[in-house]
C-alpha positions in Angstrom: 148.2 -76.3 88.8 148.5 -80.4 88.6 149.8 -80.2 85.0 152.7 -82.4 84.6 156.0 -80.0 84.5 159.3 -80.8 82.7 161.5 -79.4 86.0 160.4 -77.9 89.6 163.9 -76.3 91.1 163.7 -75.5 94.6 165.0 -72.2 95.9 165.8 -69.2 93.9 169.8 -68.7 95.1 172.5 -68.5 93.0 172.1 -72.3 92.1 168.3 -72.0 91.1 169.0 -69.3 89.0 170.9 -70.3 86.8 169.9 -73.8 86.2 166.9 -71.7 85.3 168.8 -69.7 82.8 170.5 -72.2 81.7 167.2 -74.0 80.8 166.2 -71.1 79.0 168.9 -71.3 76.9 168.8 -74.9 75.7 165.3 -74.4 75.2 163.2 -76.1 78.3 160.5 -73.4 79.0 158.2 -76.0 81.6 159.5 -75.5 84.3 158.9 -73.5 87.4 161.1 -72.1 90.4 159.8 -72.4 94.0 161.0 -69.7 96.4 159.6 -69.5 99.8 160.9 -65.7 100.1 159.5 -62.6 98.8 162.6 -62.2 97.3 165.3 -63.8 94.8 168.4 -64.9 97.2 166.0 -64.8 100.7 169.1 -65.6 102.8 171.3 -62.6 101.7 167.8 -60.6 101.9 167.3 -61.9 105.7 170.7 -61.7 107.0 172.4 -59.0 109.5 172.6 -55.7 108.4 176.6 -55.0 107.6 177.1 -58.7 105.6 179.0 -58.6 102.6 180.5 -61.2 100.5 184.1 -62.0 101.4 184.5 -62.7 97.5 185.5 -60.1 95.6 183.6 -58.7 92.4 181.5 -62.0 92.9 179.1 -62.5 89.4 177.5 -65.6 88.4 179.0 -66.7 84.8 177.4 -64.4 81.7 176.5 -61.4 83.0 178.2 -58.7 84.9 175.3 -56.6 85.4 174.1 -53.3 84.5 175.2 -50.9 86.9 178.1 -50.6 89.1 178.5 -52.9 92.0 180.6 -52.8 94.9 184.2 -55.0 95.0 182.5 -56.8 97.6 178.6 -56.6 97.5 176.3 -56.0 100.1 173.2 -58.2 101.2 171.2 -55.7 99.1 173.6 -55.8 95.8 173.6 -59.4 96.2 169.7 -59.4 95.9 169.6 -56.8 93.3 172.2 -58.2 91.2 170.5 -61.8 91.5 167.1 -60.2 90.6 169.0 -58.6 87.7 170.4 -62.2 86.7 167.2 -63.5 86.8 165.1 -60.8 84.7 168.1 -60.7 81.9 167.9 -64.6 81.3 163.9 -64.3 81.3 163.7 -66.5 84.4 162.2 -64.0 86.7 158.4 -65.0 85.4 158.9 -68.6 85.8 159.5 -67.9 90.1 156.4 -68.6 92.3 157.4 -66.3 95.3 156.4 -66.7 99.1 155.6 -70.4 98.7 157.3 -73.0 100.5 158.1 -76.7 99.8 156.7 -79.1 102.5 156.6 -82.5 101.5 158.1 -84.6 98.2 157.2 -87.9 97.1 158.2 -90.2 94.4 154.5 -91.5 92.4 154.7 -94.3 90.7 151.9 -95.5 87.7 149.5 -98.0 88.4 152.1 -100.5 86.4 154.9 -99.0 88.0 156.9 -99.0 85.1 157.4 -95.0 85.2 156.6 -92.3 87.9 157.0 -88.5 88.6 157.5 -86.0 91.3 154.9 -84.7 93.4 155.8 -81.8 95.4 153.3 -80.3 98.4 154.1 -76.7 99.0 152.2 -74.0 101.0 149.7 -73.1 98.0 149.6 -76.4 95.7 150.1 -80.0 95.1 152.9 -80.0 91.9 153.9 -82.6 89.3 157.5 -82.7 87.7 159.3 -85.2 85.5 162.9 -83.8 86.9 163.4 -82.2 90.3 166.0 -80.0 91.4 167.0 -78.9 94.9 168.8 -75.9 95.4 168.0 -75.1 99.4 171.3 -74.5 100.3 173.9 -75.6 102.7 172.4 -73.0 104.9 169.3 -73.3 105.3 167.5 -74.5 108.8 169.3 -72.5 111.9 170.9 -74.3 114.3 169.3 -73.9 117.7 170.7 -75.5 120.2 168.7 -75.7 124.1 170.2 -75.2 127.2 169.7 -76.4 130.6 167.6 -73.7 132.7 166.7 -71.4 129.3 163.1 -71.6 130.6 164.1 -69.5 133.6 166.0 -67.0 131.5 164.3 -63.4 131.4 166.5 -62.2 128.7 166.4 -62.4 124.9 167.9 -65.5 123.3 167.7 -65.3 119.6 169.9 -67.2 116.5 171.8 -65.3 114.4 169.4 -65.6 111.4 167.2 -63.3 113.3 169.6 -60.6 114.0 169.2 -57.2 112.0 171.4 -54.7 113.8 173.1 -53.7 117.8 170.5 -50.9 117.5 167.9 -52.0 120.3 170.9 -53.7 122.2 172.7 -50.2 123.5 173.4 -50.4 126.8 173.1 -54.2 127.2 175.4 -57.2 128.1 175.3 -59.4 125.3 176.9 -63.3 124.8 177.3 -64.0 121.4 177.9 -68.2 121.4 179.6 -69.3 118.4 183.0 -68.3 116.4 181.9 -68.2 112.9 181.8 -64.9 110.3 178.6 -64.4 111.7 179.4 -64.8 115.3 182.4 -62.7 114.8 180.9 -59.8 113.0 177.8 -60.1 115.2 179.8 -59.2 118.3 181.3 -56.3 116.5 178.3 -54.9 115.2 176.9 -54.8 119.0 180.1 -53.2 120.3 180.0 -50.7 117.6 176.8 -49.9 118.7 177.2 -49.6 122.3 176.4 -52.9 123.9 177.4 -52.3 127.4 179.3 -55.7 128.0 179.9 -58.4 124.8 181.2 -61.9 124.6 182.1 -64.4 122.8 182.0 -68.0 123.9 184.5 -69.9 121.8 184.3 -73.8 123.1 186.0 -75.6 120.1 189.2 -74.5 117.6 188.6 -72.3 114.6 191.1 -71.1 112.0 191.1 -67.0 111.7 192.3 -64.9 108.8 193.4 -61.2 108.9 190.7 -60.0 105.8 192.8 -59.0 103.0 195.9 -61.4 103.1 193.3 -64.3 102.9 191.7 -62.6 100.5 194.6 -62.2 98.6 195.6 -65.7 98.4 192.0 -67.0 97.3 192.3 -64.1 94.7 195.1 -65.6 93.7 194.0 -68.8 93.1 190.9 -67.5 91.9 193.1 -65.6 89.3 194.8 -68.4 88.3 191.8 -70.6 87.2 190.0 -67.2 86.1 192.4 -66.0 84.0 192.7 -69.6 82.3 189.0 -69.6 81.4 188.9 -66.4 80.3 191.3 -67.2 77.7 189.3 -70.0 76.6 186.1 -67.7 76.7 187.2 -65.0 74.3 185.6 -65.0 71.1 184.2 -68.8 71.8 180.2 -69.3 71.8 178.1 -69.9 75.1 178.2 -73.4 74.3 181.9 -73.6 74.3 181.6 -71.6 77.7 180.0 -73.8 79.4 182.1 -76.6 78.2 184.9 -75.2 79.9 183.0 -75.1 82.7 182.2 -78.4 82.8 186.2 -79.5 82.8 186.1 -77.1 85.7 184.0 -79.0 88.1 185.0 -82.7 86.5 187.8 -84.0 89.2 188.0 -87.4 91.0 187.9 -87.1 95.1 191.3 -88.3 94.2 192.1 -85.0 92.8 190.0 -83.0 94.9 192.1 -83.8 98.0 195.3 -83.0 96.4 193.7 -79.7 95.5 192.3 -79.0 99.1 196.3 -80.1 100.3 197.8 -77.6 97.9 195.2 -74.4 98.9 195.7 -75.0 102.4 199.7 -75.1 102.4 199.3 -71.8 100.8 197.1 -69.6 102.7 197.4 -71.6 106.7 200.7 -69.3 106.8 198.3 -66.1 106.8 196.8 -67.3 109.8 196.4 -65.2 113.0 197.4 -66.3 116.0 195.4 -65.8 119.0 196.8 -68.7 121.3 197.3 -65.5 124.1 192.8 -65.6 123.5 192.6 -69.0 124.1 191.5 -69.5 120.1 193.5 -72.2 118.5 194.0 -73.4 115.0 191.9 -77.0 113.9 193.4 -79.8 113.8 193.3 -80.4 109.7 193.5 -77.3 107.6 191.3 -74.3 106.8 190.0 -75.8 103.1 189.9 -79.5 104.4 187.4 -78.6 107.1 185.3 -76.2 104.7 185.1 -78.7 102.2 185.2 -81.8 104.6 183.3 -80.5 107.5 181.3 -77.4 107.0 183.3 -75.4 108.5 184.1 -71.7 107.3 187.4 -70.4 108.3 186.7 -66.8 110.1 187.7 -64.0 108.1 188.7 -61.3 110.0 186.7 -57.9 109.6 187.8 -56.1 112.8 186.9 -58.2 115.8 190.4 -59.2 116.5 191.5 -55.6 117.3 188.5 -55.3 119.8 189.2 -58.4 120.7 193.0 -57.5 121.4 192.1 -54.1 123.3 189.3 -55.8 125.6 186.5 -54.6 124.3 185.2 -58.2 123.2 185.8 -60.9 126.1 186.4 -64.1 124.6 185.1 -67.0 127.2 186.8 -70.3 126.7 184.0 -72.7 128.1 180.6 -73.7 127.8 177.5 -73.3 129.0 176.2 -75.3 132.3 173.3 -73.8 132.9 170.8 -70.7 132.0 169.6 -68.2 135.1 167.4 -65.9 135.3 169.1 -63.2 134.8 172.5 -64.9 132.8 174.7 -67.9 132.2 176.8 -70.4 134.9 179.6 -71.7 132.5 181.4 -74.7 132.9 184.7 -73.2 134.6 182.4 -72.0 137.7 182.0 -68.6 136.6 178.7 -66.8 136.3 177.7 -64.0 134.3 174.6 -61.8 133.8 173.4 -60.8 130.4 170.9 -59.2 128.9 170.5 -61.3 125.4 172.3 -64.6 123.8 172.8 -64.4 120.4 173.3 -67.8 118.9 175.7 -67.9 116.0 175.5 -71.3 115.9 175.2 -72.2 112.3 173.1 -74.1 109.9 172.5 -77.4 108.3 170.8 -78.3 104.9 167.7 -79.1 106.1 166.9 -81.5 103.2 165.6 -84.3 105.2 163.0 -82.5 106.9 161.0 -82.5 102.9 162.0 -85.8 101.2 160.3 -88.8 101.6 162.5 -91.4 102.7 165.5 -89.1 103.1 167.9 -91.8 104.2 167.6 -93.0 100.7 169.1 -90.3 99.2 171.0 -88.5 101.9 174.3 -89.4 103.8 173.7 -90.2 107.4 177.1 -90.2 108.3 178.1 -86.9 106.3 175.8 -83.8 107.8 172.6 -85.7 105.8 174.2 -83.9 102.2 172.8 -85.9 99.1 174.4 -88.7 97.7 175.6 -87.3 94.2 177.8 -88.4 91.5 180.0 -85.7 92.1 178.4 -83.3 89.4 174.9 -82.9 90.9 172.6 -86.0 90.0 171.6 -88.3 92.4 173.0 -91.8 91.8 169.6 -93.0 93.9 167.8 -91.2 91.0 168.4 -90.0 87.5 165.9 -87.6 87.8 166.5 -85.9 91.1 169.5 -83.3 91.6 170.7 -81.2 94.1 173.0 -77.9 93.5 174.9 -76.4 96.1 176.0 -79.1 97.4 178.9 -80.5 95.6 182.2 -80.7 97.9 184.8 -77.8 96.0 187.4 -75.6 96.9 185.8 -72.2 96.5 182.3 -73.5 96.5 180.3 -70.0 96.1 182.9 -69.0 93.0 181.5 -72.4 91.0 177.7 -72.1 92.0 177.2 -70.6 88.6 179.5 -73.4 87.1 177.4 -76.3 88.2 173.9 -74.4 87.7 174.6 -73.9 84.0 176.1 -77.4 83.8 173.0 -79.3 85.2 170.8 -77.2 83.6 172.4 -78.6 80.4 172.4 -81.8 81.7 168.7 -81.6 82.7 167.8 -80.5 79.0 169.9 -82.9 77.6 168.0 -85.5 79.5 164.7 -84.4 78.4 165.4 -84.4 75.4 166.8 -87.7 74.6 163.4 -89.2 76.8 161.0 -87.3 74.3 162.9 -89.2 71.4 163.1 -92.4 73.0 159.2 -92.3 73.8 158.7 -91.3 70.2 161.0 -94.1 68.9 159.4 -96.5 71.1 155.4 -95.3 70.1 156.8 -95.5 66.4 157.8 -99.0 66.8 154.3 -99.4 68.3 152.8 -98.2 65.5 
């Protein structure tokens, strides 16, 4: 396929989707979605076994679906629903499955008055006019190496690669990190049987009983919610999606005061576990989600094993790998049969774009430099989704796909009249 494309989105998560939908329904059909899964929403289709959304009766805006889903989905409800989205909106077709993007580059015209996209993936060399990146916040594991792992006989794997504590009964397990994953990780292998399971917590991290933070980011969810719901009875899609856009329109000015506000709401829900050497951060739980990257960990039971000793938390880090375990920093050594790395991700952007330091932050985990609403203020024609810096980020991902989607159609469509205008004053 080298035929020139209106739009090429990368990744078919909620983002991809429903730029593609909303595509669809200004009427931009050339376009194609790029998913190197098998699968719509790969990472929810990859992930551990017992991960469910921490939002409640999560949809993407326009459809509910057809059957009955679970107040907080599962990995597979979240891929089924998403799979649903995709064949209701008639995007499902345009999805080029288990092919991977490996290199972009900007091609200019001989004159270089005017270029396009050319994007190398796994199975083809592709041509867009508009390209859209939708990879995710989470998509290359964070893999740290450790002095000595060559000698260690055990299993050392990240947490992207973890199914289930079935094959780790009877074992001594460190998990290293003290995100959701991390957390629920190490009660997963407890409830299985693990014979011995740790955490190693070396930095701060805020922790929320489930349901009272749940509570509050209903409640806030409510409040914006029930607002838009108002404005969406008996108005048209396109006055939908206009209320959207007022949604996600806010000056970093506004954004802070909003992250200030949410977090002087829900920090008094916090847990303390000063007795498990686990501390609070510095700045507040939404400042360092938004800010930093950093997702607050929502309690889903590990506390309580945590509290009867059935999860050792391990203040330190880690010197050195043995054969057989781990010498930490405070002198103490332990043997262990596995490490389980819940260690995180990053975006992952830079490892495809040419000349990513043009249009990624250095100093800000390498996220694109956007104007706040998606588009690249390097280029016009480039966007990336998923991205954008929002209290409540995974509640808007269908606001700002549907928004750039009719931005992106917009766009086309005002170039197509310009180059007519400007052939007719040719002529």
């Amino acid at each position: 396929m080298n035929a020139e494309l209106d739009v090429i989105i990368i990744g078919a998560g909620f983002c991809g989707i429903t730029i593609a939908a909303s595509l669809k329904n200004f009427g931009i059909n050339n376009f194609i979605v790029i998913e190197k899964g098998e699968t719509v929403a790969t990472i929810w289709k990859n992930a551990y076994e017992r991960l469910v959304t921490q939002n409640p009766y999560f949809t993407l805006p326009f459809f509910e679906g057809k059957r009955k889903y679970s107040a907080f989905k599962t990995k597979d409800e979240m891929v089924e629903y998403l799979t649903e989205y995709a064949h209701h909106f008639q995007v499902y077709s345009h999805i080029h499955f288990d092919e991977e993007v490996q290199s972009i580059t900007k091609i200019y015209n001989q004159n270089q008055t005017d270029y396009h996209w050319q994007i190398q993936t796994t199975k083809d060399i592709l041509y867009s006019k508009i390209l859209v990146i939708c990879t995710g916040l989470n998509n290359e594991p964070v893999i740290p190496n450790f002095c000595g792992q060559e000698y260690f006989t055990g299993k050392i794997i990240h947490s992207s690669a973890y199914q289930n504590g079935i094959s780790y009964r009877n074992q001594k397990i460190l998990v290293v990190g003290s995100g959701n994953s991390a957390a629920e990780i190490a009660l997963d292998l407890y409830e299985h049987g693990a014979a011995r399971v740790d955490m190693l917590i070396r930095g701060q991290r805020w922790v929320f009983p489930l349901y009272p933070r749940l509570r509050s980011l209903q409640y806030l969810l409510w409040r914006s919610r029930s607002f838009f719901k108002q404005l969406f009875n008996q108005n048209t899609t396109d006055t939908r999606i206009e209320a959207m856009e007022r949604a996600i329109d806010f000056s970093p000015e506004e954004l802070q005061a909003d992250i200030k506000e949410t977090d002087k709401f829900i920090q008094r829900f916090a847990l303390d576990l000063s007795a498990y050497s686990i501390y609070p951060e510095d700045k507040g739980p939404i400042d360092m989600e938004v800010n930093q990257g950093r997702v607050a960990w929502v309690d889903r039971g590990t506390v309580k094993q945590i509290k009867k000793g059935n999860i050792q938390v391990i203040s330190s880090s880690i010197q050195q790998l043995t054969k057989t375990g781990v010498i930490f920093a405070n002198g103490i050594s332990q043997d262990y049969d596995a490490i389980i790395l819940g260690t995180g991700f990053r975006p992952g952007i830079n490892k495809i774009l040419r000349q990513p330091e043009l249009y990624l932050n250095e100093n800000d985990r390498l996220l694109p430099k956007t104007d706040g609403k998606c588009q690249s203020i390097v280029d016009p024609t480039l966007y990336f989704v998923g991205f954008e810096k929002i209290v409540g980020a995974s509640a808007t991902y269908g606001y700002y796909g549907w928004c750039t989607g009719k931005r992106i159609a917009l766009q086309l469509l005002e170039s197509q009249f310009s180059s007519r205008q400007e052939y007719s004053i040719l002529l």
